[in-house]
C-alpha positions as CSV (number, residue, x, y, z in Angstrom):
1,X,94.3,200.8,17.8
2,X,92.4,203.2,20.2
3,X,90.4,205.9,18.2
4,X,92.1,208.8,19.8
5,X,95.4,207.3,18.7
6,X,97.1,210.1,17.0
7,X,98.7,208.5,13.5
8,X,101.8,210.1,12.2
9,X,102.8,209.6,9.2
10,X,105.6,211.7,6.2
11,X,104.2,214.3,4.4
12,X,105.6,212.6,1.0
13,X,104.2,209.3,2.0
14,X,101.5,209.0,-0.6
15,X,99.7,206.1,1.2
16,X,97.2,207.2,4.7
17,X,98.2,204.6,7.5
18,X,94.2,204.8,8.6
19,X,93.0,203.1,5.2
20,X,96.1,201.0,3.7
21,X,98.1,200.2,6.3
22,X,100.4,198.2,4.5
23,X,101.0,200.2,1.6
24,X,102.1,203.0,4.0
25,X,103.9,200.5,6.2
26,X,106.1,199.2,3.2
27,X,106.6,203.1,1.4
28,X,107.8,204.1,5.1
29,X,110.3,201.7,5.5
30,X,111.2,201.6,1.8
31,X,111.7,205.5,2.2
32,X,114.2,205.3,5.5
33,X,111.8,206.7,7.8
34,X,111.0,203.7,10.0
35,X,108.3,206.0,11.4
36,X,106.4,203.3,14.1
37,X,110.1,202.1,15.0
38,X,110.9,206.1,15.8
39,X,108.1,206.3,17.6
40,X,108.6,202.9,19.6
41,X,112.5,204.7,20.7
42,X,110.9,207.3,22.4
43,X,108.1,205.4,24.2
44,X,110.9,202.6,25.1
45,X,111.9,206.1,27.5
46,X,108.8,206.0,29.2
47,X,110.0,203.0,31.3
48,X,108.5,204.4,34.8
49,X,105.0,203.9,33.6
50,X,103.0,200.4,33.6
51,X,102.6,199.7,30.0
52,X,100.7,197.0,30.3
53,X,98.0,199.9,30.3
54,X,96.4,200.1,27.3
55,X,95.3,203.7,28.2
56,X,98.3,204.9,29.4
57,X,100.3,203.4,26.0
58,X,97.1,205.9,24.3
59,X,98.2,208.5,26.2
60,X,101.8,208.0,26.0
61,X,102.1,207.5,22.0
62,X,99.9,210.9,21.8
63,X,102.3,212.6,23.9
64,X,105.6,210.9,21.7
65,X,104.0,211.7,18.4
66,X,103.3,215.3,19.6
67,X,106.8,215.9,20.7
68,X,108.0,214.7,17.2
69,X,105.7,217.2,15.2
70,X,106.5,220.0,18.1
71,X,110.6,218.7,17.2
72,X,110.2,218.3,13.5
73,X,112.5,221.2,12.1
74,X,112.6,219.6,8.4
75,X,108.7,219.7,8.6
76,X,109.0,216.1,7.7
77,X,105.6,214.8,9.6
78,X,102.2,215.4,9.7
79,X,98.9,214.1,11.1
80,X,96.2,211.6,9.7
């Protein structure tokens, strides 16, 4: 994962993506949120751009994630 990767997580997830991935991975799912496969819907969108780029997956993903927290009227989401 690039550093400027912004990670998304729930704000009832009790387990930080950055440090126990797994953990997190397994509460998410658990949970219903299926955050990373959310976030893999909207990129699948951005199908006019070559994503063999790992720059332009960066920059894509930064722009998905912001457009769920902009989007997120059950303040469901928050940054790690």
């Amino acid at each position: 994962m690039i550093d400027d990767t912004l990670v998304l997580t729930t704000k009832d997830n009790p387990y930080n993506p950055k440090e126990d991935y797994y953990n997190w991975k397994m509460w998410d799912v658990e949970n219903g949120y299926n955050t990373e496969e959310y976030i893999a819907r909207l990129l699948i969108m951005e199908t006019t751009y070559d994503l063999d780029d790992e720059l332009i997956i960066n920059q894509l993903t930064n722009k998905v994630v912001n457009e769920i927290l902009e989007n997120d009227t059950l303040e469901v989401y928050k940054l790690v």
